[in-house]
C-alpha positions as CSV (number, residue, x, y, z in Angstrom):
1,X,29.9,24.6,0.8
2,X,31.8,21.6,-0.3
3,X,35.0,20.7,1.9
4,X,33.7,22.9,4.4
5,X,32.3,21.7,8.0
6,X,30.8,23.9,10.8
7,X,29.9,22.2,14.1
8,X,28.1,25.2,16.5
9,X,29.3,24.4,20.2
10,X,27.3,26.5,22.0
11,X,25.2,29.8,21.1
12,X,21.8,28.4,20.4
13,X,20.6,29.1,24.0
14,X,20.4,33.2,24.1
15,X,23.7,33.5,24.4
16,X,25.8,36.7,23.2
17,X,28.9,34.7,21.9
18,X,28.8,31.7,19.8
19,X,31.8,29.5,19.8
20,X,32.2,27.2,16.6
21,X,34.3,24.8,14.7
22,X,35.2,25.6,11.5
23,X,36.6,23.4,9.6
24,X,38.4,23.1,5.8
25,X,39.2,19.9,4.2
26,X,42.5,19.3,2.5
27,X,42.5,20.8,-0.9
28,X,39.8,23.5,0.0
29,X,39.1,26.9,0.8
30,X,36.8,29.5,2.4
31,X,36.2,32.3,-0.2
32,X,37.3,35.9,0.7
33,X,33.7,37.0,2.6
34,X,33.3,39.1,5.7
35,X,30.8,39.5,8.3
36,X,29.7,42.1,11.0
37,X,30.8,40.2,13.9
38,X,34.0,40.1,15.8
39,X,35.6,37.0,15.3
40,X,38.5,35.5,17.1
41,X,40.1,32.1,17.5
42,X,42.8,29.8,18.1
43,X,44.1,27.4,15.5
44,X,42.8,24.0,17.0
45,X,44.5,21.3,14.2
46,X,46.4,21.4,10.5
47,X,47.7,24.5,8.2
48,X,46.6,27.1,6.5
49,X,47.4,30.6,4.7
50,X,44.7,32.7,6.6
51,X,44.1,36.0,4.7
52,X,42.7,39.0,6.6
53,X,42.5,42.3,4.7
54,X,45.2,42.7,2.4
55,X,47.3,40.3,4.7
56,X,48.6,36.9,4.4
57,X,50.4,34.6,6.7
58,X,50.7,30.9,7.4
59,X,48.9,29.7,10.5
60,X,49.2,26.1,12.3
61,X,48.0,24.1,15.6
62,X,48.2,26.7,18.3
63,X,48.2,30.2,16.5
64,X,46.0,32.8,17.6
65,X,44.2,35.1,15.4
66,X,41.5,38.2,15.1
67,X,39.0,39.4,12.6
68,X,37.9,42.3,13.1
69,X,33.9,43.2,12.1
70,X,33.4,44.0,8.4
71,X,37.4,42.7,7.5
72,X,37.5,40.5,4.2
73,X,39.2,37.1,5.1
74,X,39.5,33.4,3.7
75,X,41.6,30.3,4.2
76,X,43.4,28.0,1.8
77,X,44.0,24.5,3.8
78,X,47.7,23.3,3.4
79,X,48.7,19.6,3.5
80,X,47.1,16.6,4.2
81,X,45.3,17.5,7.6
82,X,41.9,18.9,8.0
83,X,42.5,23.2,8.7
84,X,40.3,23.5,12.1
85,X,39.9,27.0,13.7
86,X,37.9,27.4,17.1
87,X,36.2,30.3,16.3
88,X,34.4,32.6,19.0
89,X,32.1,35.3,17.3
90,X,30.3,38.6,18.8
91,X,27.3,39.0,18.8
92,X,26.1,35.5,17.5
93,X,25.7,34.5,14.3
94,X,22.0,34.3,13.1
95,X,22.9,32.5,10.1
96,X,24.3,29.8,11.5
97,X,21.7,29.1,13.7
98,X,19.7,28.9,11.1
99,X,21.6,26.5,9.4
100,X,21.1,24.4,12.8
101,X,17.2,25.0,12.6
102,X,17.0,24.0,8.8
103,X,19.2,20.5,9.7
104,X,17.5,19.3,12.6
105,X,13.9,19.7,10.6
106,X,15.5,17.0,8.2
């Protein structure tokens, strides 16, 4: 999607947990979506409102967060810096690996 980035850091190699980069550009935003895995993280850089569920809160460089399987959540980036969550999921994400597959046939 535009203004978003995802770099996969490790969880191509049979591993159960895939740790990620996510990344939102200034003046974007993930779409409410939700997934089957556990996902948590640590802010790594920038500001964002992070929805999860029916919650909203403002998170920045440091915060910690949890998303629990099958939980509708999103992000709106804030200000001028790039919103960058280091994301661990369980179990992997397929899809993204597929992503990686699909890019390194290019």
């Amino acid at each position: 999607m535009e203004g978003l980035e995802t770099i996969v850091l490790t969880g191509l190699h049979g591993e159960r947990m895939m740790m990620v980069l996510n990344i939102t550009l200034p003046g974007h935003s993930v779409p409410l979506h939700s997934h089957p895995h556990e996902q948590v993280g640590m802010v790594y850089g920038g500001k964002a409102i992070l929805r999860l569920g029916d919650k909203e809160r403002i998170v920045k460089k440091g915060d910690f967060y949890c998303v629990p399987a099958n939980v509708p959540h999103s992000d709106i980036a804030l200000g001028d810096e790039p919103f960058i969550m280091l994301d661990i999921f369980y179990p992997i994400r397929e899809d993204f690996i597929e992503r990686v597959e699909k890019l390194k046939e290019k």
